[in-house]
N, CA, C and O of each residue as an XYZ file, in Angstrom:
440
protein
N    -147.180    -34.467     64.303
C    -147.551    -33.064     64.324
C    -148.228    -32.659     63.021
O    -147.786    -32.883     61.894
N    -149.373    -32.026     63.333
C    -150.263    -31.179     62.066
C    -149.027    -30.023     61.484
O    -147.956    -29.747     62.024
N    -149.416    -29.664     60.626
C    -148.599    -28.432     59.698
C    -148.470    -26.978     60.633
O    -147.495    -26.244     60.792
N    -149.995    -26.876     61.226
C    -149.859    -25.722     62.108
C    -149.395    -25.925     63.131
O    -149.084    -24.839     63.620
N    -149.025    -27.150     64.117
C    -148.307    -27.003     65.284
C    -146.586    -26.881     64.635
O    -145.671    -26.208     65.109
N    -146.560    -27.744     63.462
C    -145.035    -27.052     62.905
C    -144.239    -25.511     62.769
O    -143.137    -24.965     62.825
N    -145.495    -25.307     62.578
C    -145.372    -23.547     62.472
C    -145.463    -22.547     63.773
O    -145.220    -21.343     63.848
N    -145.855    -23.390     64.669
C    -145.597    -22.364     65.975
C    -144.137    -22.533     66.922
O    -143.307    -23.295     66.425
N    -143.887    -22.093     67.814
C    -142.905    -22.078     68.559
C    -143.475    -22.027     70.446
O    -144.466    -21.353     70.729
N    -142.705    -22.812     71.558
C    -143.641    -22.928     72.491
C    -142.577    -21.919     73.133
O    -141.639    -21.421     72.509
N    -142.923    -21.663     74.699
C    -143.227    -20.394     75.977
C    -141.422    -20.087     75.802
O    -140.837    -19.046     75.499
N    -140.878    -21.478     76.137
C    -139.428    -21.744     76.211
C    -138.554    -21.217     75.484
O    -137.451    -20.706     75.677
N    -139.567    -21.525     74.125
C    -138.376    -21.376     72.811
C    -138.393    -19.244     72.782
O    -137.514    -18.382     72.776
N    -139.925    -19.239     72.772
C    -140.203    -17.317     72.986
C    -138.915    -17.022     73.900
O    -137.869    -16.495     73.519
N    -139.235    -17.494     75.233
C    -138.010    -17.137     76.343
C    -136.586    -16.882     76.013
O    -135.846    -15.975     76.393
N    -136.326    -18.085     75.065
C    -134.883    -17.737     74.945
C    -134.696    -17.235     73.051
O    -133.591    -17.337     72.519
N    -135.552    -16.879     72.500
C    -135.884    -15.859     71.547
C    -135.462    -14.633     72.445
O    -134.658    -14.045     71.722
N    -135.548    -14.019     73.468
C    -136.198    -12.859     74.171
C    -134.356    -12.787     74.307
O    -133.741    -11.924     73.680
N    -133.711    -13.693     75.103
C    -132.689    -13.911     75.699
C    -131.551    -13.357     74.700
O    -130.716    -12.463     74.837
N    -131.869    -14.307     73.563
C    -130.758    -13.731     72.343
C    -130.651    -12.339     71.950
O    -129.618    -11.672     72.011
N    -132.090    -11.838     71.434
C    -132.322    -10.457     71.331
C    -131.740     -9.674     72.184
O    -130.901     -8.840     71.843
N    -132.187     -9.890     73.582
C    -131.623     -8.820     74.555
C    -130.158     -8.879     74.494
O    -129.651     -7.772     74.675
N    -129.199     -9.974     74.265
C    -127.716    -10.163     74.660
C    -127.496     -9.060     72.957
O    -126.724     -8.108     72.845
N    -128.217     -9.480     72.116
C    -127.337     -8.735     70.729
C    -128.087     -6.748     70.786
O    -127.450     -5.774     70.383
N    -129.310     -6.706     71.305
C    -129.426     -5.447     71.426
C    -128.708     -4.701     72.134
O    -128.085     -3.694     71.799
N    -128.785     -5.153     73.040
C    -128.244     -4.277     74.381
C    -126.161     -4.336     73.772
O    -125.412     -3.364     73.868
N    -125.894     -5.233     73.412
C    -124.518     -5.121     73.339
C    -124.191     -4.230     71.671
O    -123.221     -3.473     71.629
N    -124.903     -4.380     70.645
C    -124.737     -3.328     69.368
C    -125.158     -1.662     69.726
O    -124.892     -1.003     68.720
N    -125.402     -1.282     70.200
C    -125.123      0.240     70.431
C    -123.546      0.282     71.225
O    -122.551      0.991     71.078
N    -123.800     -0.549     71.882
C    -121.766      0.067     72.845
C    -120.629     -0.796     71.960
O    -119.399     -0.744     71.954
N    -121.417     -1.465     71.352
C    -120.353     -1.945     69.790
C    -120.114     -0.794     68.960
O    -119.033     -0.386     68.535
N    -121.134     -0.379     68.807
C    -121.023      0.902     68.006
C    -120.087      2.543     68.553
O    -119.421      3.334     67.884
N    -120.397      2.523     69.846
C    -119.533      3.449     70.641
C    -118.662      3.183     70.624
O    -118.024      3.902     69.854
N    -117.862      2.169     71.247
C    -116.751      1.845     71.533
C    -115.795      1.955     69.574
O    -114.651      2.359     69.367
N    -116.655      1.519     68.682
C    -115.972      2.149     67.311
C    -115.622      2.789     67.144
O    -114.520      2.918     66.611
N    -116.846      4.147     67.740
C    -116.603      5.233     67.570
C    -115.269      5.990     68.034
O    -114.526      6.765     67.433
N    -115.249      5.398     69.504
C    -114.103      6.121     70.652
C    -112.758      5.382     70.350
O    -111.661      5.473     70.902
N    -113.176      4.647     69.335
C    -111.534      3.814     69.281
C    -110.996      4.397     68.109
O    -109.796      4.128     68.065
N    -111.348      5.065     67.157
C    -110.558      5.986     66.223
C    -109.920      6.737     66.828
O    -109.048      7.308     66.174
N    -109.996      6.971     67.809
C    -108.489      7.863     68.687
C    -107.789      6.614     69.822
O    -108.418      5.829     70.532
N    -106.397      6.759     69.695
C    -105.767      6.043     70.227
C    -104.841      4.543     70.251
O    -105.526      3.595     69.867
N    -104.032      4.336     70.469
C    -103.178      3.172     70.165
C    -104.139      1.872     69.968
O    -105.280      1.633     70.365
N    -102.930      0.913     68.962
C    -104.185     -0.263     68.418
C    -104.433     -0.998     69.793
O    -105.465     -1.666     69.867
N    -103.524     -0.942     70.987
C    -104.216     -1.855     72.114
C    -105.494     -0.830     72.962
O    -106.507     -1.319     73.463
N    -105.222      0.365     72.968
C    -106.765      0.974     74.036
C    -108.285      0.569     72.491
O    -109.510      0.461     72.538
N    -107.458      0.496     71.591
C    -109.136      0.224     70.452
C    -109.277     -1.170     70.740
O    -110.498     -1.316     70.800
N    -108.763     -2.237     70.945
C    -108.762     -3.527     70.848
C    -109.825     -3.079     72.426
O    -110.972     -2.672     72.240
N    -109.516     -3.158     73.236
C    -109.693     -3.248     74.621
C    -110.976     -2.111     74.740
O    -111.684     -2.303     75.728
N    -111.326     -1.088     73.970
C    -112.752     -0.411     74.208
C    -113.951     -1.214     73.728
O    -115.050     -1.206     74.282
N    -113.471     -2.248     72.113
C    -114.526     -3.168     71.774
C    -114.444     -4.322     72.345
O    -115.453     -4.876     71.908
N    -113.990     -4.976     72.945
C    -113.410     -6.136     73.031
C    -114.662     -6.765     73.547
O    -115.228     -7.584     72.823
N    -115.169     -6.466     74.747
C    -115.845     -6.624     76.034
C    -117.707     -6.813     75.222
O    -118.468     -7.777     75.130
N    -117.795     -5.494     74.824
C    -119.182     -5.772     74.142
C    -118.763     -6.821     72.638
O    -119.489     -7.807     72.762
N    -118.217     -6.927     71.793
C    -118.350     -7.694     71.044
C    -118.499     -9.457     71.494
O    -119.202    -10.354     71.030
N    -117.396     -9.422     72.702
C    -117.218    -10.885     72.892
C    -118.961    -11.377     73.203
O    -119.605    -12.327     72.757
N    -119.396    -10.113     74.294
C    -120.572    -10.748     74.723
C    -121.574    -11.080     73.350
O    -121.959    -12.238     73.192
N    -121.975    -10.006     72.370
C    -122.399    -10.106     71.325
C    -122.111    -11.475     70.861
O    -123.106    -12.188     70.739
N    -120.615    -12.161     70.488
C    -120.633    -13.368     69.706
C    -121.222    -14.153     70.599
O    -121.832    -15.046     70.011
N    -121.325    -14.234     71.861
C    -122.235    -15.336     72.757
C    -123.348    -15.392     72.301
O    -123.929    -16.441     72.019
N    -123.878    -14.041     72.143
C    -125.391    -14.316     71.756
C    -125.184    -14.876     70.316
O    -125.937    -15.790     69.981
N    -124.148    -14.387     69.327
C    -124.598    -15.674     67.826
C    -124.323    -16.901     68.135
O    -124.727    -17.733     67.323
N    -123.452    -17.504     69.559
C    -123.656    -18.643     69.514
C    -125.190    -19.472     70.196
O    -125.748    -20.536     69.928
N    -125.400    -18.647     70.923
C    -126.923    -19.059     71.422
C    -127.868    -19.392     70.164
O    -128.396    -20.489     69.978
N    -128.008    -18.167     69.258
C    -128.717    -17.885     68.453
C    -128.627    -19.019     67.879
O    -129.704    -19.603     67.765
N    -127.432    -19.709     67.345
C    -127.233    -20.787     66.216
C    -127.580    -21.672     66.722
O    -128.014    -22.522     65.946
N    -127.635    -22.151     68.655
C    -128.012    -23.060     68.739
C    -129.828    -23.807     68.904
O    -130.473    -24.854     68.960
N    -129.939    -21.797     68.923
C    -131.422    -21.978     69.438
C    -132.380    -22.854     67.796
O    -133.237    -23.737     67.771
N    -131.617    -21.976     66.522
C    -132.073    -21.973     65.268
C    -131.885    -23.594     65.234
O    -132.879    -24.314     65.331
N    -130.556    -24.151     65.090
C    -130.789    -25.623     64.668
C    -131.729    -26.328     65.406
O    -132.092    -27.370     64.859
N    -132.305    -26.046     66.627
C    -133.059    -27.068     67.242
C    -134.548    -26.346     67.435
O    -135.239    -26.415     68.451
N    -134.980    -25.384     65.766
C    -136.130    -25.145     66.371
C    -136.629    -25.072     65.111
O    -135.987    -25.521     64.161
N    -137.776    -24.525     64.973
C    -138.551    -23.850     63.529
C    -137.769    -22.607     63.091
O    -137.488    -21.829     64.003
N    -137.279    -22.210     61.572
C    -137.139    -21.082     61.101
C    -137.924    -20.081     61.462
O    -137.486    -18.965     61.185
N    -139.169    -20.146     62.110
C    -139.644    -18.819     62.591
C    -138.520    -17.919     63.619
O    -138.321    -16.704     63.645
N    -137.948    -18.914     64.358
C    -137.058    -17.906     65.384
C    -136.035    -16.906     64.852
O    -135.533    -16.079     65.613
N    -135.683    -16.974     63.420
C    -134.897    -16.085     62.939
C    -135.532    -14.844     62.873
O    -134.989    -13.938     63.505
N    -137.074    -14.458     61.944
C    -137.448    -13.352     62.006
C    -137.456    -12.681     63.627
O    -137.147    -11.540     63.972
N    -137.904    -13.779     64.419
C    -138.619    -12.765     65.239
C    -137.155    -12.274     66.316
O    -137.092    -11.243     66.986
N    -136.183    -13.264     66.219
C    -135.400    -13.123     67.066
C    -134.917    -11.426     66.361
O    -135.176    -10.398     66.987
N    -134.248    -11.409     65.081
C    -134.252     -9.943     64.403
C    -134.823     -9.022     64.861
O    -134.391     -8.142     65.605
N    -136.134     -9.217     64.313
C    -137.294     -8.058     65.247
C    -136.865     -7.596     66.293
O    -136.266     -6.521     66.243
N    -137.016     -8.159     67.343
C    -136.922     -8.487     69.049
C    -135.563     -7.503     68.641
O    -135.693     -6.279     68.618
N    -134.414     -8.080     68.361
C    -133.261     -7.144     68.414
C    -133.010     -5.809     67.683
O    -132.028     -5.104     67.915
N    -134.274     -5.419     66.499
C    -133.923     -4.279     66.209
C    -134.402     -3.676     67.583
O    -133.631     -2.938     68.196
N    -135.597     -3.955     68.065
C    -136.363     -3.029     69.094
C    -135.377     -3.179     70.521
O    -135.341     -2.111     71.131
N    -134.733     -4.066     71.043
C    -134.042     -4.117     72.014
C    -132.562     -2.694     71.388
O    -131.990     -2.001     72.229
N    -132.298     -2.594     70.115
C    -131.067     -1.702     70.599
C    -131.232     -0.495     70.222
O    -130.488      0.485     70.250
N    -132.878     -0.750     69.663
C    -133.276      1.326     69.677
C    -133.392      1.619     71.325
O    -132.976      2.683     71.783
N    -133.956      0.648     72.127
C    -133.983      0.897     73.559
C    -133.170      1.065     74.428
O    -133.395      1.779     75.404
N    -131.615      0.175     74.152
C    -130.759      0.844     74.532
C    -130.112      1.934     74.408
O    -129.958      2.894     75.164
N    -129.706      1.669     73.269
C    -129.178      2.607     72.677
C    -129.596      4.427     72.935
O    -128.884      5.431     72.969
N    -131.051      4.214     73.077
C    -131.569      5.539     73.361
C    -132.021      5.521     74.864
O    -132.678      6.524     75.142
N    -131.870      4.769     75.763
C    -131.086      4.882     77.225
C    -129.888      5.165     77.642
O    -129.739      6.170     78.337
N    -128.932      4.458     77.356
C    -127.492      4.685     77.066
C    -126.943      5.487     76.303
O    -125.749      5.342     76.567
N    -127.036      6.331     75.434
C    -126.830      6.832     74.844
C    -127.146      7.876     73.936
O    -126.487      8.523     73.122
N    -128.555      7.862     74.361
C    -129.460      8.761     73.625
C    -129.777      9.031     72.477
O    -130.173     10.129     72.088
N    -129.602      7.863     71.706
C    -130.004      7.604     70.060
C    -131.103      7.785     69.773
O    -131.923      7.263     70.528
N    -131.652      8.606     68.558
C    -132.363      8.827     67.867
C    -133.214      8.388     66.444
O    -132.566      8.879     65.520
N    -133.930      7.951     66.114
C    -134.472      7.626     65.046
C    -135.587      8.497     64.224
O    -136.135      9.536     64.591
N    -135.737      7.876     63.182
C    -137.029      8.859     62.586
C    -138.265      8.415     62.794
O    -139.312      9.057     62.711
N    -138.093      7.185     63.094
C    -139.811      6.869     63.517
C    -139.648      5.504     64.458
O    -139.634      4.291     64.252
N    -139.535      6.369     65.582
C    -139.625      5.763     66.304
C    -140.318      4.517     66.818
O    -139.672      3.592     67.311
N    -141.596      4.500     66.705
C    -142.496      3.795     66.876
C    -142.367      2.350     65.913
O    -142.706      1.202     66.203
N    -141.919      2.736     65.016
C    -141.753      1.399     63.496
C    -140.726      0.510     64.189
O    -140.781     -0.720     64.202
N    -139.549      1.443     64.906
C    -138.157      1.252     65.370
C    -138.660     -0.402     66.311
O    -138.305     -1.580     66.270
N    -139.567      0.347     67.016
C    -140.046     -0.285     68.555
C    -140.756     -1.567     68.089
O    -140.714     -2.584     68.781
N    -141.308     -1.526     67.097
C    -142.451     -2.648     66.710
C    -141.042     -3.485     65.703
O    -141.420     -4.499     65.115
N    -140.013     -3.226     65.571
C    -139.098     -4.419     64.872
C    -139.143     -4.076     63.329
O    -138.256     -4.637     62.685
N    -140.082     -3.189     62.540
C    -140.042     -3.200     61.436
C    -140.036     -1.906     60.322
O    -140.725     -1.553     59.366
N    -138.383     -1.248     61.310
C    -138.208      0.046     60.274
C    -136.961     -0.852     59.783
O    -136.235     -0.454     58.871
């Protein structure tokens, strides 16, 4: 391999770039709720409001770790990216979160 095919990433690896992002976006806003709603109430209803979105969340760092050892360091930025913009989208579906600039939010780089 030339230097520049080192530096790219192929359809597959994007795909499950896409995959990780979506499992950690979509699950950090109701990580974040469920924080929120668990300051009221016994330590088992707080255990049991996060429980569910976090577990799924650590799936995706285990994906993530496996995707990273068997690929180019590029997949870290973009996988990031990909997930800031996946949990302004949830988050402001589900929940109706707000930002200040939106648009930066969406493109991965507020």
């Amino acid at each position: 391999h030339n230097a520049q095919e080192s530096k790219m990433i192929d359809a597959a690896t994007f795909l499950k770039c896409i995959a990780v992002s979506l499992v950690w976006g979509a699950t950090n806003p109701f990580i974040n709720a469920a924080a929120k709603k668990a300051k009221e109430g016994s330590f088992v209803d707080k255990g049991k409001k996060i429980m569910v979105p976090y577990a799924v969340n650590q799936l995706g760092s285990i994906l993530f770790y496996l995707l990273l050892s068997s690929n180019s360091l590029l997949v870290g930025p973009i996988v990031n990216a990909m997930t800031q913009s996946f949990t302004f989208i949830f988050g402001y579906l589900f929940f109706g979160e707000r930002y200040n600039n939106n648009f930066r939010v969406v493109l991965g780089s507020a």
